[in-house]
ROMARFI-388583 format. One record per residue: x, y, z of N, C-alpha, C, CB in turn. Coordinates in steps of 0.2 Angstrom, whole numbers, plus 5000, padded with zeros to 4 digits. Glycine has a CB too. Example, Ala and Ser with C-alpha at 12.3 -4.5 7.8 and 13.67 -1.06 7.14 Angstrom:
506649725039506249785039506649845039505749785045 506449895035506849955036506450005039507049975029 
***
This chain:
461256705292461656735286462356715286461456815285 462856695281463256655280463756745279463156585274 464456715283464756795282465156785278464956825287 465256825273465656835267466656815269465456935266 466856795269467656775270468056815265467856695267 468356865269468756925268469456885263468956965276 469656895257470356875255470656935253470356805249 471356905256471556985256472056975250471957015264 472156925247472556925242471956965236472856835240 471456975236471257015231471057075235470656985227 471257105237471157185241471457245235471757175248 472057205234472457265230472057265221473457245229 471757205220471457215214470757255214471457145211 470657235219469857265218469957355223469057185225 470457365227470457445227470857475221470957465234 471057445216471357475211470657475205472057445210 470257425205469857415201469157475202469757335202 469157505209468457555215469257625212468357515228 469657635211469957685209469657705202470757675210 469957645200469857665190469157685189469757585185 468757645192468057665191467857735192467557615194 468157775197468057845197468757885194467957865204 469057865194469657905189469957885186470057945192 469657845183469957815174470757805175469657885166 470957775180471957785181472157735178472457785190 471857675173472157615172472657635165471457545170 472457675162472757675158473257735156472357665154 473157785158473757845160474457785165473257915168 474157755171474457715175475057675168473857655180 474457615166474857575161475457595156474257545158 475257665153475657705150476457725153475157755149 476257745160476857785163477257675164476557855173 476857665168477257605168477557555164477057575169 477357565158477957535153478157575147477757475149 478057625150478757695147479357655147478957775155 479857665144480357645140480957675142480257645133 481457655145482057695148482757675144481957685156 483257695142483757665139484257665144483857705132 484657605144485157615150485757615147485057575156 486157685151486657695151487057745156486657705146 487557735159487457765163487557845165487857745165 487957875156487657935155487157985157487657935151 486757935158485757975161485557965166485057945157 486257935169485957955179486358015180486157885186 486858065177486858125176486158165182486858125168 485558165180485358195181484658175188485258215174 484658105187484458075192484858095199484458015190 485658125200485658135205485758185205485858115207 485558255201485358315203484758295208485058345197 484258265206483558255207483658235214483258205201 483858165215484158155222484358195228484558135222 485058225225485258285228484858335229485658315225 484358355224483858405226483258365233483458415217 483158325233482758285237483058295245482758205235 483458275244483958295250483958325254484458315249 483858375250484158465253483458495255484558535244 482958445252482258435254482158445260482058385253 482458395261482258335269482458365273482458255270 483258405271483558435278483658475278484058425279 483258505274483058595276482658605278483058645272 481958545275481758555282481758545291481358545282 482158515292482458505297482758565300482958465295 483258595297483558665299483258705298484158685297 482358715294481958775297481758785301481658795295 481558715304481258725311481658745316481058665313 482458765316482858785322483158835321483358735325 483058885314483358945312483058995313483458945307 483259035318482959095318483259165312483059105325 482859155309483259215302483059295306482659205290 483459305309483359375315483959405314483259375323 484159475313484759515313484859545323484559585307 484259535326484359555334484859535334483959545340 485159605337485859575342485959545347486259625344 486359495349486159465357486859445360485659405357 486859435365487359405367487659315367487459425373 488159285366487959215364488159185371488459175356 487759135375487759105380487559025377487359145385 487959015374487658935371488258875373487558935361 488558825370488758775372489658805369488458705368 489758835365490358855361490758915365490158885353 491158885369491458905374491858985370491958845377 492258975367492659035363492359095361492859005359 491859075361491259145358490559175362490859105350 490759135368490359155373490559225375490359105379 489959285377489959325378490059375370490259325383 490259345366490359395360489559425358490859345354 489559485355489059505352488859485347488959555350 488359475345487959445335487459425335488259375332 487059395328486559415328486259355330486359445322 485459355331485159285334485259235327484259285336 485459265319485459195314485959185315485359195307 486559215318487259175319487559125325487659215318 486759155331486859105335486459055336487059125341 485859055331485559005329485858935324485059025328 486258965322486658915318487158895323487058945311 487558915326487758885332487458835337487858945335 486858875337486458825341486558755336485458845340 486158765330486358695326486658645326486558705321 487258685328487758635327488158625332488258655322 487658645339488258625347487758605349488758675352 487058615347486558605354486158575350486158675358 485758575345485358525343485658455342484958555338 485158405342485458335342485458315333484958295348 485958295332485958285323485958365319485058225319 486058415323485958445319486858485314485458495321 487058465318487858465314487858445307488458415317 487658375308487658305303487258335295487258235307 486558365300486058365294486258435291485258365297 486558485295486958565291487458555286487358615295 487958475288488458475283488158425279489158475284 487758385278487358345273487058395269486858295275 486658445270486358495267486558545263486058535271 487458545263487858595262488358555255488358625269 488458505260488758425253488258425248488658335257 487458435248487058375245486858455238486058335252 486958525243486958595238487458595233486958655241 488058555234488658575230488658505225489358585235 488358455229488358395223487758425219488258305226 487258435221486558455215486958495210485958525218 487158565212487558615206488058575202487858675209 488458515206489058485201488658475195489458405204 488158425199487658375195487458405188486858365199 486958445190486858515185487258525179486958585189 487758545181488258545178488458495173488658535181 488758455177489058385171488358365168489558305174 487858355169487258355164487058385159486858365167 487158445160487158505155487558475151487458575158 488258475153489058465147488658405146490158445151 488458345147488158265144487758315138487358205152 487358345140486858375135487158405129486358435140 487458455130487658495126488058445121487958565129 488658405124489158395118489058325117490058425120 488358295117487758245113487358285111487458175118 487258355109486658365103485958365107486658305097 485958345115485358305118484958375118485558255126 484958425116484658505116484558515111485058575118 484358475105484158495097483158485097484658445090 483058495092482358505090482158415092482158555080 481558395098481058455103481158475109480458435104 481858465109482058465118482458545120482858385120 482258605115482558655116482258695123482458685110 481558655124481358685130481558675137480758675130 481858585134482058575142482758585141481958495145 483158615139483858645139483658695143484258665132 483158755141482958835144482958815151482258885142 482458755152482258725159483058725164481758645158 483358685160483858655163484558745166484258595155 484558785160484958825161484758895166485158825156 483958875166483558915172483658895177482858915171 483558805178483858775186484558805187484058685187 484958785183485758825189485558885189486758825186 485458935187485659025188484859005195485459105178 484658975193484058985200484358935207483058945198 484758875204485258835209485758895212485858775203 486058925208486558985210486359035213486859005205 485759055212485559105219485359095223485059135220 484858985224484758995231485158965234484058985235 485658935230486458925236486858975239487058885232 486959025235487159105238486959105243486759165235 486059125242485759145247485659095257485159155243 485559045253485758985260486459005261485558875258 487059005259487559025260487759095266487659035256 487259135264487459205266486959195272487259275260 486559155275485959155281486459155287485359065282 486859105289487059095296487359165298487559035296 487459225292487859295295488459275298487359335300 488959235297489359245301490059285296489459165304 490559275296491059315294491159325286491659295297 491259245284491459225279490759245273491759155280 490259235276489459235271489459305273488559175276 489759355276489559415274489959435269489459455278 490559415269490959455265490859425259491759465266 490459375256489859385251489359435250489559335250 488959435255488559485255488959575252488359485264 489359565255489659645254489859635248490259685258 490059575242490259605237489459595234490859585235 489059565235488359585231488159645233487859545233 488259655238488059735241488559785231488759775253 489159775233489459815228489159795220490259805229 489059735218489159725211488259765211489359625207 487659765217487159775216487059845214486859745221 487459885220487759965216487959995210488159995218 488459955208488859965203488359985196489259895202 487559935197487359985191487060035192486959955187 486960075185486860135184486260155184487160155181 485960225187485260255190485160215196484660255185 484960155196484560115199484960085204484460055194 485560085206486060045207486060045214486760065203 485860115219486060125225485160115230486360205224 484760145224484160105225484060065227483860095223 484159995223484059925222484559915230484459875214 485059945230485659905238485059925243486559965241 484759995244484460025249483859975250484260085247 483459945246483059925246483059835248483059955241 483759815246483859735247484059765254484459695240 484459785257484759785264484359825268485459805264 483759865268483459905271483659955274483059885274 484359985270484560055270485260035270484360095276 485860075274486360075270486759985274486860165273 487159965270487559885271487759865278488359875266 487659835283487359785279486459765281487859715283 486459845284485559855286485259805292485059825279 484559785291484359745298483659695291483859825308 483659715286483059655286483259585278482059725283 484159605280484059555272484159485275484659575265 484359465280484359385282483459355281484759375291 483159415285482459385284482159365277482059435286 482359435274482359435268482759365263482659505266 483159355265483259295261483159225262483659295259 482959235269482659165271481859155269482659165278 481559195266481059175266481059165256480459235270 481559195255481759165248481859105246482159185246 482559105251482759035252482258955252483159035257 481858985258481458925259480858925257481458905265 480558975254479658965253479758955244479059045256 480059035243479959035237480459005229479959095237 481159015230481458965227481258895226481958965229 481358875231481358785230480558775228481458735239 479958835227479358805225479558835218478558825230 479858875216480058865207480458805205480458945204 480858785207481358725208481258695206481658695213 480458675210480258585212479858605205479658555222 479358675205479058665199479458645192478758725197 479958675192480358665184480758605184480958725182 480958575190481058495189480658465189481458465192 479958475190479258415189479158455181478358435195 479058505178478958515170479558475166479058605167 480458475169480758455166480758375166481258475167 480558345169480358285172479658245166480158305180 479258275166478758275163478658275155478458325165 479258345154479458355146479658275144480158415144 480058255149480658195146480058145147481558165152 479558115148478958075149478658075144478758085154 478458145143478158165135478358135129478258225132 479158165128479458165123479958095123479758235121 479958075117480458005118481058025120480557965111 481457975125482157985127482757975122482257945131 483058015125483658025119484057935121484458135121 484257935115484757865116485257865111484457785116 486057815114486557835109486357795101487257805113 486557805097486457745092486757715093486557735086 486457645088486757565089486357535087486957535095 486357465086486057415083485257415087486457355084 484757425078484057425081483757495084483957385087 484157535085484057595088483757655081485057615093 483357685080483357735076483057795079482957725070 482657845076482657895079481757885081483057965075 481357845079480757835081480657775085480357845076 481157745088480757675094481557705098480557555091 481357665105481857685111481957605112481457725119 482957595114482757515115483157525124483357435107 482757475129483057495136482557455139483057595138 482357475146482157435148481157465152482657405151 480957435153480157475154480357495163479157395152 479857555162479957595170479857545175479257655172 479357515176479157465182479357375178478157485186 479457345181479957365189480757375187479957285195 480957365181481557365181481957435183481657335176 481857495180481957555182481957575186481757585180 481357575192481057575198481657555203480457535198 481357495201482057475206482757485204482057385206 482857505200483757525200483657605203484057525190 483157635200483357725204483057725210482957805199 483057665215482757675220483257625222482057675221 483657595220484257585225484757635223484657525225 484957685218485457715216485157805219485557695208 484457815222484357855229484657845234483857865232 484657775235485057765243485657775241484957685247 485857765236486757775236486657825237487357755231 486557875232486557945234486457985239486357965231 486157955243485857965250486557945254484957915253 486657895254487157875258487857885257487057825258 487857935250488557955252488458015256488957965246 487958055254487858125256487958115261487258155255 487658075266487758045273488558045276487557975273 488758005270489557975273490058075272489957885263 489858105266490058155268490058215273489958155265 489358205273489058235281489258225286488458225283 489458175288489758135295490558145295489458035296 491058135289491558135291491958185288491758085291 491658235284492158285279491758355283492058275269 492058415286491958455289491658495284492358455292 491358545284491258605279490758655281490958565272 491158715280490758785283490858785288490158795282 491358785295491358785301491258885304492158745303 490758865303490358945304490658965312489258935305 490758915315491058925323491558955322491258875329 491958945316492758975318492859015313493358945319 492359065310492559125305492359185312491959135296 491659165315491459205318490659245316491959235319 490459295322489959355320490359415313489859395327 489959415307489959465303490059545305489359455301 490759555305490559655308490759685301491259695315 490359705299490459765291491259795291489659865293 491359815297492059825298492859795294492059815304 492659715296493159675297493259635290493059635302 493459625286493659565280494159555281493559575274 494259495279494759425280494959405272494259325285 495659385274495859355266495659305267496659345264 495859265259495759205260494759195261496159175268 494459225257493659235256493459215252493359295256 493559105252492959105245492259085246493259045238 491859075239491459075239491258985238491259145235 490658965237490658895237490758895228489958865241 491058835227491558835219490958845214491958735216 490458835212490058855207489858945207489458805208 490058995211489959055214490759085211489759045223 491159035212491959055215492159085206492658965219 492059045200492059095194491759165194491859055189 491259185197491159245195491559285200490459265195 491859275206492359305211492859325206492559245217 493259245204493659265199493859295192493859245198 493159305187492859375185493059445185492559385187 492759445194492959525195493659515195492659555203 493959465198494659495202495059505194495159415207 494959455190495559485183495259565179495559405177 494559575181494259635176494959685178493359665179 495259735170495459785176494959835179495959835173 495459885180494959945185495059995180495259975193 494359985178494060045171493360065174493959985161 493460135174492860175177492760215168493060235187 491860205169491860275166491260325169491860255159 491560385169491360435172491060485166491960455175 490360485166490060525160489260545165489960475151 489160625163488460645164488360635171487960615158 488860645174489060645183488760575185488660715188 488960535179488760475183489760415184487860425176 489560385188490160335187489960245187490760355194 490160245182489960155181490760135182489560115171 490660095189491160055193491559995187490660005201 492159985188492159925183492159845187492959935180 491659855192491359805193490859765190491159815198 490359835187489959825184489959775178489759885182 490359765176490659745167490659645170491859785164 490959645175490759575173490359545179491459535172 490059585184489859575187488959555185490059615190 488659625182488159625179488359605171487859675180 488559645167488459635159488859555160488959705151 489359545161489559465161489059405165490359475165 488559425167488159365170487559385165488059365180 487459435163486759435158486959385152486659535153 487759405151487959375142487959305142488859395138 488159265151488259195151487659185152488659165155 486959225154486459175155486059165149486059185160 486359225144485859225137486159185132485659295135 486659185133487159135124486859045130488759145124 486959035134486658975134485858965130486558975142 485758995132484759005133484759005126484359085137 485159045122485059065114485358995111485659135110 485858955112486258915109486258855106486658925111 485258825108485058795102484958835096484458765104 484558845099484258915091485058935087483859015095 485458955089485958975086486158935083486359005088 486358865087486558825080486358785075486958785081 485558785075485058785070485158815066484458795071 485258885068485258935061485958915057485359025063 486158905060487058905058487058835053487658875067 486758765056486858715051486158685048487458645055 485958725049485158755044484958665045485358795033 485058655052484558585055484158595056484658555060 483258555055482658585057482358525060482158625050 482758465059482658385059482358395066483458325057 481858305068481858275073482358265075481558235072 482658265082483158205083483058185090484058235084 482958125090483058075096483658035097482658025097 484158025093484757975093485458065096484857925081 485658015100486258085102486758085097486658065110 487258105098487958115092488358105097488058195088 488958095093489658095099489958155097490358015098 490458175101490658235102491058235096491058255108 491558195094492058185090491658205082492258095091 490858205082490658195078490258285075490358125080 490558325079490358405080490858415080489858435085 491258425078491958465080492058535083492458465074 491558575078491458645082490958645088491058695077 490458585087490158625094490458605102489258595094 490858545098491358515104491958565108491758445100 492158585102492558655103492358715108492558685096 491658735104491558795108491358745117490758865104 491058705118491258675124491558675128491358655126 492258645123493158655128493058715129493958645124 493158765126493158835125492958875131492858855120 492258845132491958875138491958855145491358875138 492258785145492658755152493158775153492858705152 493658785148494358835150494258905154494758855143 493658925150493758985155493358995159493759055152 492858945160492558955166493058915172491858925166 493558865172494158855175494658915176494358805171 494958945171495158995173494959035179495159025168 494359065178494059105183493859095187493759135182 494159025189493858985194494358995200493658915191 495058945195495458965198495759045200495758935196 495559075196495859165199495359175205495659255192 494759145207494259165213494659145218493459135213 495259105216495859075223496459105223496158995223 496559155218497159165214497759185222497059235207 497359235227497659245234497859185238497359285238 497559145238497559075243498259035237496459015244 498159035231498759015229499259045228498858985224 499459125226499859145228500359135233499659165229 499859145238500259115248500559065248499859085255 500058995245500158935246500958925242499358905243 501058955237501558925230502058995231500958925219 502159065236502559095235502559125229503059055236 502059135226501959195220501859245220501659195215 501959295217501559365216500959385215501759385212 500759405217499659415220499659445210499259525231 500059515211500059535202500259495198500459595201 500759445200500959395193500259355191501659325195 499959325198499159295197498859305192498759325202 498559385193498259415190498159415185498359455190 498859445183499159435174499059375172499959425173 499159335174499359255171498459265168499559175179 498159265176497459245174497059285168497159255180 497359345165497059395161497259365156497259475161 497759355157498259335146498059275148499459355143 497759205150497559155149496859155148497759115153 496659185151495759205150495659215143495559285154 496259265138496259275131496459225126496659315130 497159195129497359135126497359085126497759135125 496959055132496958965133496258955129496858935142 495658995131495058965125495058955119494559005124 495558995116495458995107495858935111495859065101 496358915111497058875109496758815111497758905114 496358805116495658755116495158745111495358765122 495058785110494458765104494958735098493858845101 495358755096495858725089496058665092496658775087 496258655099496658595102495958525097496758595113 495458545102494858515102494658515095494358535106 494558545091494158535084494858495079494058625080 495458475080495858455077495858365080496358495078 495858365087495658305090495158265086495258315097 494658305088493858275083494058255076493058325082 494258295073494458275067494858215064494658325064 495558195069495658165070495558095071495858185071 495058095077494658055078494258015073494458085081 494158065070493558055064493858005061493358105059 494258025058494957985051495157935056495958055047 495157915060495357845063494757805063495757845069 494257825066493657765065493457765054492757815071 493757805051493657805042494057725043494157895035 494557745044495157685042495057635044495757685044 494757635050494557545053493957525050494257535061 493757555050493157535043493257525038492757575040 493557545034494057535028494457485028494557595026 495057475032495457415034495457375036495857415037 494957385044495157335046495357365054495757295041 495257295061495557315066496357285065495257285072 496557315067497357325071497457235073497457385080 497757185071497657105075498357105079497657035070 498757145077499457145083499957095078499157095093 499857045074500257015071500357025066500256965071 501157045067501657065059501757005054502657095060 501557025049501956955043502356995037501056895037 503056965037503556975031503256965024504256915032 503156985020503156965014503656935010502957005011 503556905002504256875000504656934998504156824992 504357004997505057034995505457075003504757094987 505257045008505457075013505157115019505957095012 504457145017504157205020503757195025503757255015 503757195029503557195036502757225038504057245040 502257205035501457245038501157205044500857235032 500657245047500357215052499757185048500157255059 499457125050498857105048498357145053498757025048 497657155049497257175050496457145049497457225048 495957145055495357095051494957145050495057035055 494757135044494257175042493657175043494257175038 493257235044492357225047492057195042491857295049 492157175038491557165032491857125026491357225030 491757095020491857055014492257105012491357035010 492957115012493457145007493357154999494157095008 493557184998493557194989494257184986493357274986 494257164984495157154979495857174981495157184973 495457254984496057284986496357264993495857354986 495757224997495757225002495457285009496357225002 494757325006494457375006493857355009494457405001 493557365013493057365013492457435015493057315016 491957415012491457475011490857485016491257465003 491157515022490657525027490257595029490957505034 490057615029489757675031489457675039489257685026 489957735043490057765049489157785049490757845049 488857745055488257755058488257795064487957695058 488657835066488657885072488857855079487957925072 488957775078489057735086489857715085488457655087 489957665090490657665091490857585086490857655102 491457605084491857565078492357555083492057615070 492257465084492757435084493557415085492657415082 493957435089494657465087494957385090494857545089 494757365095495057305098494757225096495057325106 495257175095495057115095494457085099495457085097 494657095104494057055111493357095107494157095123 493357145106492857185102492257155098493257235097 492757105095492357065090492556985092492557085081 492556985097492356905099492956855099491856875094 493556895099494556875096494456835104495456975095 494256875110494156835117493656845119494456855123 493756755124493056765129493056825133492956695135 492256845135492256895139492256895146491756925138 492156965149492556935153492056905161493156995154 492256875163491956835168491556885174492456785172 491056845176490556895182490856895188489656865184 490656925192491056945198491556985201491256915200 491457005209491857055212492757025215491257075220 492556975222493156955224493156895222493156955229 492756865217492956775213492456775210492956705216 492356735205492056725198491556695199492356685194 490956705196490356655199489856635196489956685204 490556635190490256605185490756555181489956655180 490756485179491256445177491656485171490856395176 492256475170492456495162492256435156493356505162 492256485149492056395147492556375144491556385142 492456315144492756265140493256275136492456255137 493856265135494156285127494056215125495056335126 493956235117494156185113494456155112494256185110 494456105112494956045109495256035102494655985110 495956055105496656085098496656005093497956125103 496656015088496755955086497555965083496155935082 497755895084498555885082498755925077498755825080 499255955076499555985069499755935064500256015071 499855945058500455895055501055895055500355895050 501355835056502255835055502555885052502455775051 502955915054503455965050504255955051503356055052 504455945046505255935047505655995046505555875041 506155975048506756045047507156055043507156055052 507156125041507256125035508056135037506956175030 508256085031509056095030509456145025509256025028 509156155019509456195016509856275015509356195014 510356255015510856305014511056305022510456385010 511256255025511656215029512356195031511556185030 512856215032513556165030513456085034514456215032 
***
């Protein structure tokens, strides 16, 4: 019997062909595969959330395997000379361990710590991409909620991985959660008793939040970026207008291979900065704050920057107690709790609200430019100013020191700007846009700017201007603003060649210019000469 000749160039067709036949994947497959992606760089916004999230993956599992989340007290006999013999708990001299005795594990703690603060940036400027491009209107209200459920869930279990290593600086967060957790009323002293396993700083909340940190967050995390992920797979991708572009076809390019291959070299970049950061920018030196004693707090206490606005929150709130029915609501309470309820729910509301508002019920897949919302662009500014504000009062002592000011001039400043910079930003910004607006009317209308003045006969000096389109008599033409970008420069419309390919030389020829043909003879005028 003659034996069959194995080819292995058909292997992959016929194991994909023995798949299909039991789970029908050719066509789900074929679908995800030429999914339709629009490119711009705007929408890797979120792709390095996603990365960064991957990251924090890889190296956290790394640093569970050597963390002991234990409050036992012990003595530290490890590699860190200066703290030998000192008391503390085993999670603060297991982090120690980390970072003097394990091998890579320095590297992989401050990649982990880099790759949590770029996720939340990410987050962030994604969000802002989102919100002031409309990219949150009807059917994407769900993945806004998704989106503004990741940070406040980003922002606990960074906290919380924050607060693990117990050392000095991570508790004097701990104690002010201890305080904002009291501050509410009935419940207030309970809930503390209960999160620390009796009075601050207790013996079971590192455990306790290590098992938050690592089991249970990141598995709601991973879930709601696989639904948000999925939603955008479902529903067509948002894309800017422009030619060909409408709100029912996507113009970009198909998932495989081109996509594929771009977000899987633009992981390694993002991998590799994380890296480059990890290795040469220091951050969180847990060795030299020290062991946590309930006793002791240190100036100069911030929190990591996405954390550090609600620090500066408290600091500008005054001190307004009220005292009724023998109870006392601290004036921590106000912006600690009612100020993190109001910011997580005007997000969460504020598709819906501006539906109601401009009585939009429409489909939208085509984004808007900001210029082109003036209020919603506004309340934006509005909300960046003061979450800046209070960002900067969460430093307002460290600048102080730093600048020779008054800790109380700080304060102030930061109270009466907290009042008066938002409004004065939202007017700044709704006047821009408007502006804006009336200058892309006029080029439309006119014409670009060509840079060259011509005299008339009776003396008057205009710039010429080339117009987009067939002029009417007046010299007018009649275009109508399609929501994309209107041409303000020459090269714009082809005035120059573009511009050549390449990094440190050109590697592409320039072309050609044309061949000028001779002028005609012109003589000089003589009159009115002596």
């Amino acid at each position: 019997m003659k034996r069959r000749k194995l080819d292995v160039k058909q292997l992959p067709a016929k194991a994909a062909g023995e798949l299909d036949d039991r789970f029908q994947l050719a066509s789900p497959v074929r679908k995800l595969l030429t999914k339709v992606f629009p490119d711009h760089w705007s929408f890797l916004l979120g792709e390095i959330a996603l990365f960064s999230f991957i990251v924090l993956l890889l190296t956290g599992t790394f640093l569970a395997l050597f963390f002991d989340p234990s409050m036992t007290e012990v003595h530290y006999d490890g590699s860190y000379a200066p703290l030998k013999g000192i008391e503390m708990s085993k999670a603060y001299e297991s982090s120690l361990s980390l970072s003097f005795d394990v091998r890579g594990g320095l590297i992989l703690r401050q990649m982990h710590h880099w790759a949590a603060l770029l996720f939340m940036a990410a987050i962030v400027v994604h969000m802002g991409r989102t919100f002031f491009t409309g990219a949150f209107r009807k059917p994407r209200e769900t993945n806004w909620i998704i989106g503004v459920l990741l940070f406040w869930l980003g922002f606990g279990e960074g906290f919380i991985g924050y607060s693990l290593p117990d050392d000095a600086l991570s508790g004097t967060g701990l104690r002010i959660a201890s305080g904002i957790t009291e501050s509410v009323p009935l419940i207030g002293s309970w809930a503390s008793f209960a999160l620390f396993g009796g009075e601050f700083p207790g013996d079971s909340v590192i455990p306790m939040f290590y098992i938050l940190h690592v089991f249970l967050l990141p598995g709601i995390l991973l879930s709601l970026i696989g639904v948000h992920v999925g939603l955008v797979f479902m529903q067509k991708h948002t894309q800017w207008p422009g030619p060909h572009r409408t709100e029912h076809n996507v113009v970009g390019f198909r998932m495989f291979p081109n996509y594929v291959s771009k977000q899987g070299g633009f992981f390694m970049l993002v991998f590799a900065v994380i890296a480059l950061m990890g290795g040469l920018f220091q951050i969180n030196p847990v060795w030299m704050f020290g062991p946590y004693k309930a006793e002791v707090v240190s100036a100069g206490s911030q929190p990591d920057w996405y954390v550090m606005f609600l620090d500066g929150l408290v600091r500008l709130f005054p001190a307004w107690e009220i005292r009724e029915f023998g109870f006392t609501i601290p004036a921590v309470f106000w912006p600690g709790v009612v100020g993190m309820g109001i910011f997580t729910m005007l997000p969460l509301l504020y598709p819906f609200i501006e539906r109601r508002l401009t009585k939009d019920k429409g489909h939208h897949n085509l984004l808007q430019r900001p210029r082109d919302m003036p209020a919603r662009t506004g309340v934006g500014v509005m909300s960046l100013a003061f979450f800046v504000i209070c960002t900067l009062s969460g430093a307002n002592d460290i600048i102080a020191d730093k600048f020779s000011i008054s800790l109380n001039a700080m304060t102030w400043a930061g109270r009466i700007g907290l009042l008066v910079i938002p409004p004065l930003a939202y007017l700044a910004t709704y006047r821009i846009c408007l502006g804006l607006q009336q200058h892309d009317r006029e080029v439309l209308a006119h014409g670009v700017e060509t840079g060259i003045i011509k005299r008339d006969a009776e003396g008057r000096f205009y710039e010429v201007h080339q117009p987009l389109a067939e002029p009417d008599e007046h010299g007018h033409t009649h275009l109508e603003y399609n929501g994309w970008t209107v041409p303000k420069k020459m090269n714009r419309l082809g005035a120059l060649a573009p511009t050549l390919k390449g990094f440190f030389k050109p590697i592409e020829k320039p072309a050609e210019k044309p061949a000028v043909e001779p002028g005609e003879d012109r003589e000089e005028i003589t009159a009115g000469k002596n």
